[in-house]
C-alpha positions as CSV (number, residue, x, y, z in Angstrom):
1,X,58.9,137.1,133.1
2,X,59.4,133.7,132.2
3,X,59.7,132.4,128.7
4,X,59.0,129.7,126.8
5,X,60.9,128.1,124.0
6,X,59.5,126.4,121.3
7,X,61.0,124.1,118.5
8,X,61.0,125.0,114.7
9,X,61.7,124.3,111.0
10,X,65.8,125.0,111.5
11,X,66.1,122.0,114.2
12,X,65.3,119.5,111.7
13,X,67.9,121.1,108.9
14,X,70.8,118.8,109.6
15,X,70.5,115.1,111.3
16,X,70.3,114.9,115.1
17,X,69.0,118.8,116.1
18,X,66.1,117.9,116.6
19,X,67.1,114.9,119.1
20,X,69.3,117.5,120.4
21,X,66.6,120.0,121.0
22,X,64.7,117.0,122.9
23,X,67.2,116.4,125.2
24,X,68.5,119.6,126.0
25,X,65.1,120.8,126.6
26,X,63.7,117.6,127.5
27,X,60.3,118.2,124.8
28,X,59.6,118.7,121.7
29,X,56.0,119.8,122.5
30,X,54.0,120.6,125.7
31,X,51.7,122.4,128.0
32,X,52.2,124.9,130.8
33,X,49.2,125.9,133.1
34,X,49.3,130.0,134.3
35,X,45.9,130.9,136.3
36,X,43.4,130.3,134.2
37,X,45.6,130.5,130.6
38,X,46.8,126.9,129.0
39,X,49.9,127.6,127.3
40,X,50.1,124.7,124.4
41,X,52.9,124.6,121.7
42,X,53.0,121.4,118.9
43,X,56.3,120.4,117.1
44,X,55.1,120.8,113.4
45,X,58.9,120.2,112.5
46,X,60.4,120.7,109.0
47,X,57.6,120.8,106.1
48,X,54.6,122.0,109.1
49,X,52.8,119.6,110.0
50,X,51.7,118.2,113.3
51,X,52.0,114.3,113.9
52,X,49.1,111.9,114.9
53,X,50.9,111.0,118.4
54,X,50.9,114.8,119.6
55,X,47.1,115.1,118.1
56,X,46.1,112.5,120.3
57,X,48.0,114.1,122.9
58,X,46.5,117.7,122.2
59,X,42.8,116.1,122.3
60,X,43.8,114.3,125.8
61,X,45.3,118.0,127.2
62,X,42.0,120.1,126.1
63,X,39.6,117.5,127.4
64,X,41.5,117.4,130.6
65,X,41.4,121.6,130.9
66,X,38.1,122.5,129.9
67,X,38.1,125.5,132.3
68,X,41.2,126.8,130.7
69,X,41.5,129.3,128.3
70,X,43.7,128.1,125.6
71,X,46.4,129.7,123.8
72,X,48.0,126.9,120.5
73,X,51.2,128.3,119.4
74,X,53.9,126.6,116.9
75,X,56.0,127.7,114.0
76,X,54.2,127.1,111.3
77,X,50.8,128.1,110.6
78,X,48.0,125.4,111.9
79,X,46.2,126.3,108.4
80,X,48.6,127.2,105.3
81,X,48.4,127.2,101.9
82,X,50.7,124.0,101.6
83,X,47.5,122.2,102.6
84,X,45.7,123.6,99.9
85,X,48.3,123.1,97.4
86,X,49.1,119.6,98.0
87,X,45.0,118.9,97.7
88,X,44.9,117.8,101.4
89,X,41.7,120.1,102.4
90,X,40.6,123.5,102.9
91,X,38.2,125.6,104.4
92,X,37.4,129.4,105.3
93,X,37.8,129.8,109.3
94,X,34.7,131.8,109.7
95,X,34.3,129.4,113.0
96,X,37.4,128.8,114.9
97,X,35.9,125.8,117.3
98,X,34.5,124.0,114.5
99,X,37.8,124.1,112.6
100,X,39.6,122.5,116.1
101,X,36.7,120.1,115.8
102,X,37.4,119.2,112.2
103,X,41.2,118.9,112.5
104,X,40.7,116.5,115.2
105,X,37.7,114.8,113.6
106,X,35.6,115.8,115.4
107,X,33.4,117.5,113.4
């Protein structure tokens, strides 16, 4: 079974892991087709969040896979409390789609 690995929090403790990761691995974030299943992880490096460059990259990969059904994984959560607490927004996922719409704006 293959597996995938997928950068975290501890490769941006000291200077240069995270570089490191990048070249050993040659990604820091990416997408692997199985069947019908996208397989999509984002870097959200030390403090959790996810940059503009591999948003507009994530909007570019799901409009391109439509078909697809989509699995996001990363190592922080894509809605924490640190959002909350540092007044940045909110909300109550009753609606999964409309919260992917509303992080990429748009919704």
């Amino acid at each position: 079974m293959p597996a995938y690995a997928g950068i975290g929090n501890r490769e941006y403790d000291a200077p240069g892991i995270a570089k490191m990761w990048e070249k050993f691995f040659g990604y820091r974030y990416y997408a692997i087709t199985i069947g019908k299943l996208l397989l999509i992880l984002l870097d959200t490096g030390m403090e959790g969040w996810v940059d503009d460059k591999q948003l507009g990259w994530l909007e570019k990969v799901l409009k391109e896979n439509l078909d697809k059904v989509k699995i996001l994984y990363m190592h922080h959560p894509i809605f924490s409390l640190r959002w909350r607490d540092k007044k940045r927004w909110y909300m109550n996922i009753e609606d999964i789609d409309k919260a992917f719409k509303y992080m990429l704006g748009a919704g």
